[in-house]
C-alpha positions as semicolon CSV with decimal commas, in nm:
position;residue;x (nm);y (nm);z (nm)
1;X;4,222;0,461;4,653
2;X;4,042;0,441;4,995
3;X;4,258;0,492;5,313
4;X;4,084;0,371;5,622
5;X;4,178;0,553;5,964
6;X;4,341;0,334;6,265
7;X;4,222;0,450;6,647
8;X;4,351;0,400;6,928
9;X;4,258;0,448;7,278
10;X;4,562;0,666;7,404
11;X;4,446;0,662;7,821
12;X;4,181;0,498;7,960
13;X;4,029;0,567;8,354
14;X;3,719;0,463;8,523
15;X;3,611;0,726;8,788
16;X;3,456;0,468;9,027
17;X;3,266;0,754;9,188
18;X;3,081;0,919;8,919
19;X;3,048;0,534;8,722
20;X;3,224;0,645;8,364
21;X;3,530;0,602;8,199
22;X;3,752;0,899;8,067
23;X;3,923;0,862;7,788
24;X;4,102;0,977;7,498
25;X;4,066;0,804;7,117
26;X;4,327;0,878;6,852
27;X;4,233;0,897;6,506
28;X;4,530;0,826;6,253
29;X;4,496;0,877;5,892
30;X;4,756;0,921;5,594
31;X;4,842;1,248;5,517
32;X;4,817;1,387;5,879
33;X;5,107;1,464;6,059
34;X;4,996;1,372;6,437
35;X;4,694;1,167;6,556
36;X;4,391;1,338;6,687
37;X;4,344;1,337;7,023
38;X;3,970;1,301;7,126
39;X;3,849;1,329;7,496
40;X;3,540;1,127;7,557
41;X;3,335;1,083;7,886
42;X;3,128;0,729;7,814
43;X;2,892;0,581;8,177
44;X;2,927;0,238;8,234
45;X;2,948;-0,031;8,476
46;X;3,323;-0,142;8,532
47;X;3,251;-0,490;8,437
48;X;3,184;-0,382;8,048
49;X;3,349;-0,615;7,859
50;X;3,676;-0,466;7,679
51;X;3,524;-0,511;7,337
52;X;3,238;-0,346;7,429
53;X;3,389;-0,048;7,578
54;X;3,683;0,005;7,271
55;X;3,364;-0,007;7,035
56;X;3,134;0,204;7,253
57;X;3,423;0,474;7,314
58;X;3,514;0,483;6,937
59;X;3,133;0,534;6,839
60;X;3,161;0,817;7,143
61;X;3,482;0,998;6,987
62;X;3,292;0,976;6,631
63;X;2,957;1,139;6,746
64;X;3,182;1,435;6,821
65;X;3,254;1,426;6,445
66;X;3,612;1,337;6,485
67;X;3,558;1,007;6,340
68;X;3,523;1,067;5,967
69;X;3,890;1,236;5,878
């Protein structure tokens, strides 16, 4: 039986200044007793369109090999 993760972004800032968002992504999964907690830097304009950003900050979270739990 496959069980798919669910993310989340937990906190989301743009730093106006240095032109990124921080943020962190949560990875939730059966079997695991807490969500991981992933900090990702991602550069953008602040006019990204949300769907956009939730996609490019998940991709972000599962470069850092977080992503396939």
């Amino acid at each position: 039986m496959y069980h798919a993760t669910a993310t989340r972004i937990a906190r989301l800032f743009y730093d106006a200044a240095r032109r990124r968002f921080d943020a962190v992504v949560e990875f939730f999964a059966p079997g695991l007793p807490e969500p991981l907690r992933v900090p990702v830097v991602f550069e953008a304009p602040p006019d990204l369109a949300y769907r956009d950003l939730t996609r490019a900050l998940t991709r972000a979270a599962q470069r850092r090999g977080i992503g396939g739990v």
